[in-house]
C-alpha positions as CSV (number, residue, x, y, z in Angstrom):
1,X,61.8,10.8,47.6
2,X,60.7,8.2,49.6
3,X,57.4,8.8,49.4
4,X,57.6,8.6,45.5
5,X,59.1,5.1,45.6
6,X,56.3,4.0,47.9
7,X,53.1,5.4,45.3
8,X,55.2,3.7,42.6
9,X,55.2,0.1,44.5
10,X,51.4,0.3,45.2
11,X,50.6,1.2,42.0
12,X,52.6,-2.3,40.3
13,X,51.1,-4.0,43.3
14,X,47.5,-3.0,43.0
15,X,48.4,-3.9,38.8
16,X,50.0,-7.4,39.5
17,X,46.5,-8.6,41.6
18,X,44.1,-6.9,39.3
19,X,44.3,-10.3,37.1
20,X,44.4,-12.5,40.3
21,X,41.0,-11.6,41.2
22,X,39.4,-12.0,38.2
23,X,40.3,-15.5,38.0
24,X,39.9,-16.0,41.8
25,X,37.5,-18.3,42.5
26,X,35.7,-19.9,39.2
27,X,32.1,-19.8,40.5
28,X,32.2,-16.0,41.2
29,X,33.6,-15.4,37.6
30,X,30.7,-18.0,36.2
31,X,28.0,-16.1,38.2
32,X,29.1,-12.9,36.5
33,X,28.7,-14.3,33.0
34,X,25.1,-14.5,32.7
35,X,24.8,-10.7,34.0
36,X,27.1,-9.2,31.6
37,X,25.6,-11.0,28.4
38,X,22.4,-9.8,29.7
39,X,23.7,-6.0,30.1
40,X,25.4,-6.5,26.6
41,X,22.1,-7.7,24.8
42,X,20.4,-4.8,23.2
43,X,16.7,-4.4,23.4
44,X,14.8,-4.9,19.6
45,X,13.5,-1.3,18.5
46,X,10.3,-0.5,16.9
47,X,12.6,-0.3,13.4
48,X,13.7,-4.0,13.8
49,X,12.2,-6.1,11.5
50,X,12.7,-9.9,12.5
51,X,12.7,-12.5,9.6
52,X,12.2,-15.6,9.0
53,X,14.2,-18.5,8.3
54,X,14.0,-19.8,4.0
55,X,12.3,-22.9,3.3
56,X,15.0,-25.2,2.0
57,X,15.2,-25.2,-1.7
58,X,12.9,-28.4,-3.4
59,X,15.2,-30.1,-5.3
60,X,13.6,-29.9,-8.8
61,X,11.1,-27.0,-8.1
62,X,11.7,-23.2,-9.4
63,X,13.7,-21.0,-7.7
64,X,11.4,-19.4,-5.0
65,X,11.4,-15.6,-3.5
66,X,13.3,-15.8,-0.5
67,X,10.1,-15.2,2.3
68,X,10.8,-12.3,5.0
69,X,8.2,-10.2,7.1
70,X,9.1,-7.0,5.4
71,X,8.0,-8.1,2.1
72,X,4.7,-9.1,4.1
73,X,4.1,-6.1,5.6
74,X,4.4,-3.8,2.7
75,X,1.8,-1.5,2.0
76,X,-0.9,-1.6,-0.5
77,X,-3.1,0.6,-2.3
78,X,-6.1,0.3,-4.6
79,X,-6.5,3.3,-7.0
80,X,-7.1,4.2,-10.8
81,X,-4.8,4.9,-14.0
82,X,-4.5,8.3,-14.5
83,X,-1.8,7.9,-17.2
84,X,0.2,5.1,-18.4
85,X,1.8,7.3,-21.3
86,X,5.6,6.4,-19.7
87,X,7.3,3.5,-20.7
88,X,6.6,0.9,-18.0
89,X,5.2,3.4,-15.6
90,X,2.0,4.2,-14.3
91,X,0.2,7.3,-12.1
92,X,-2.2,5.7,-10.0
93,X,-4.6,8.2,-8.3
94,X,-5.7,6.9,-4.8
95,X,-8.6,8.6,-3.1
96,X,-9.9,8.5,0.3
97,X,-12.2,10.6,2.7
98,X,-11.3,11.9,5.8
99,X,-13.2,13.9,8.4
100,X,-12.1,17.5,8.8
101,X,-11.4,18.0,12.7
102,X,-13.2,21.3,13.6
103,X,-16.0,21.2,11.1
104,X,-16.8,17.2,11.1
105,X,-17.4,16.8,7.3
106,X,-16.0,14.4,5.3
107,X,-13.3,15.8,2.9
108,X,-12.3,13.7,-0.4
109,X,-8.6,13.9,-0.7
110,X,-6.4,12.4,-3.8
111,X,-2.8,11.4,-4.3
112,X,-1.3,10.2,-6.9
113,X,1.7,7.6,-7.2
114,X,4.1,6.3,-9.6
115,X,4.4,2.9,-10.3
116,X,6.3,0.4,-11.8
117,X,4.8,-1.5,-14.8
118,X,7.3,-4.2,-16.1
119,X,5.1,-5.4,-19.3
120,X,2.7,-2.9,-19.6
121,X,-0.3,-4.4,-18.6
122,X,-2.2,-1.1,-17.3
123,X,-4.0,1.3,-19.5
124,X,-5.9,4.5,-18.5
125,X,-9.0,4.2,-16.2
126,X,-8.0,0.9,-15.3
127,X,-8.8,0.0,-11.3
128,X,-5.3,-1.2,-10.1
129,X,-3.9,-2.6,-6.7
130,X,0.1,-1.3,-6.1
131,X,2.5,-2.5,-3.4
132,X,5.1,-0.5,-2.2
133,X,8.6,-1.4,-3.4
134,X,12.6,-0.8,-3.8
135,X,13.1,2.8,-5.5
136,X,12.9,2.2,-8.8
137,X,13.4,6.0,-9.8
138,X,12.9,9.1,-8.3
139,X,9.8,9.1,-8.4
140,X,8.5,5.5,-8.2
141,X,8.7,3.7,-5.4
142,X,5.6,1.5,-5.9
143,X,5.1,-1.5,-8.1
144,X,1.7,-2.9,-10.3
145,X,0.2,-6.0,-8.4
146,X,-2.7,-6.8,-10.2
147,X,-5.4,-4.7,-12.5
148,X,-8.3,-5.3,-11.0
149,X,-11.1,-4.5,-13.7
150,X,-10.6,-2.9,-17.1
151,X,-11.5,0.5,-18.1
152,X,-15.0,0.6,-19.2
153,X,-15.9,-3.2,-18.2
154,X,-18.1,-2.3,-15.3
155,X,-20.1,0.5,-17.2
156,X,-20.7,-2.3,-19.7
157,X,-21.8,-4.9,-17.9
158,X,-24.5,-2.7,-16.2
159,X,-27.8,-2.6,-17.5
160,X,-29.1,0.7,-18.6
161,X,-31.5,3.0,-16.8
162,X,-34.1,2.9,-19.6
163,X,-34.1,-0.6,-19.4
164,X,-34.5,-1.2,-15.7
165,X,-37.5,1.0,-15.9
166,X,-39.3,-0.8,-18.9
167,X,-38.5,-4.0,-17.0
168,X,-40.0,-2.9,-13.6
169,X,-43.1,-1.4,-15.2
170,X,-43.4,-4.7,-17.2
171,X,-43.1,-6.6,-14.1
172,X,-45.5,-4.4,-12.8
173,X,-48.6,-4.7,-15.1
174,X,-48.4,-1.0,-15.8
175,X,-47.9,-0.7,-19.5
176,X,-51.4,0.3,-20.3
177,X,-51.4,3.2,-17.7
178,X,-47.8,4.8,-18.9
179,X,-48.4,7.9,-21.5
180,X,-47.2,7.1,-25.0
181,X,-44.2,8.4,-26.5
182,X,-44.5,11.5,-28.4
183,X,-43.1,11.9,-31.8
184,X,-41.0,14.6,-31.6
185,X,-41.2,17.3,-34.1
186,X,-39.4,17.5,-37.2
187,X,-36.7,20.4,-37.8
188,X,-38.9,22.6,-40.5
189,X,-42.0,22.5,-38.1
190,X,-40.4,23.0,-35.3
191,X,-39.7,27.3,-35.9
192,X,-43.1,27.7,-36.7
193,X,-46.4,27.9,-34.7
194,X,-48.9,25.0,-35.5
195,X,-51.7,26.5,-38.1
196,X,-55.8,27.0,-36.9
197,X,-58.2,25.6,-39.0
198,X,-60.2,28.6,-40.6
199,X,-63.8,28.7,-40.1
C-alpha cells in the first residue's frame, strides 16, 4: 500500500513543476520561440501558387480583373475551327509534330479542344488563339482569346501561281522565247482524227 501512495505523490509532483519550468527563466522560453515557428512553418510545394497583391481601385476608372499569377501562367494554344456549329462553342484542332523515339521521324499529331465563344466571333477555318480556363462544361475547359486571321483571308491575299510566273518571265525579258498558247480544241473535233489533204 505504501508504495502506491508514494507513485501517486510523484506523479502530482512531477504535474505541479511541469508548468514551473516552462515559465522558468524568460530568455530560455524566448530562445525557444524562434525554433518552434520555424519547425511549424511548412515548406511551399510545387502546387503553391503565390499571388500578388491588387492594385488599389482608381477612383473613377472601370472595375479591373483582380491580377494573380495563375491567370498569367495559363496555357495557350493556337489552332483552327473545326466547327463552331454549337451555340457559343467552338472545336479548335491544335496540331503539332513530334519525333517518334525509336525510328527518329517526325510524326504530325492533332487534338482537338472545346472552347468557349461568348459572342460568336469564330467561324469555321478561322486561325484562333485559346487560353485555358474555369470548366465551363464538360467538355470545355478552354476559352476564345482572339481570331487570329479569317477563313480564306490568307489564300486571298496571295498572288496566284500563274501570275508570279508571267511576272518573273516579264521581269526576265523572256516573253519572245516562251511557246504560245495553244488553242485548245473544240468538243466536236476533238473525237475525231484530223483529215489529210488528198493528192
Amino acid at each position: 500500500m505504501a508504495e502506491k501512495t508514494d507513485k501517486k505523490t510523484i506523479k502530482t509532483a512531477t504535474r505541479a513543476k511541469a508548468p514551473a519550468r516552462a515559465t522558468a527563466t524568460p530568455r530560455a522560453a524566448a530562445t525557444k520561440a524562434p525554433a518552434k515557428a520555424a519547425a511549424v512553418a511548412r515548406p511551399i510545394g510545387k502546387r503553391t501558387v503565390a499571388r500578388k497583391r491588387a492594385a488599389p481601385p482608381a477612383a473613377a476608372g472601370p472595375a479591373q480583373e483582380q491580377w494573380t499569377w495563375r491567370r498569367l501562367r495559363r496555357k495557350t494554344k493556337v489552332g483552327v475551327v473545326v466547327s463552331a456549329k454549337m451555340a457559343k462553342t467552338i472545336v479548335v484542332e491544335v496540331g503539332r509534330f513530334r519525333e517518334h523515339p525509336l525510328y527518329k521521324k517526325m510524326i504530325r499529331l492533332r487534338k482537338r479542344f472545346a472552347a468557349h465563344d461568348a459572342n460568336g466571333d469564330a467561324k469555321a477555318g478561322d486561325l484562333v488563339r485559346i487560353q485555358e480556363s474555369r470548366p465551363y462544361s464538360a467538355t470545355k475547359r478552354w476559352r476564345l482569346v482572339e481570331v487570329i486571321s479569317r477563313a480564306g483571308e490568307a489564300g486571298a491575299a496571295a498572288p496566284r501561281v500563274a501570275e508570279i510566273e508571267k511576272a518573273l518571265e516579264e521581269q526576265e525579258g523572256v516573253r519572245e522565247i516562251l511557246a504560245p498558247e495553244r488553242e485548245e480544241p473544240s468538243v466536236g473535233s476533238a473525237s475525231r482524227p484530223p483529215e489529210e489533204p488528198e493528192g
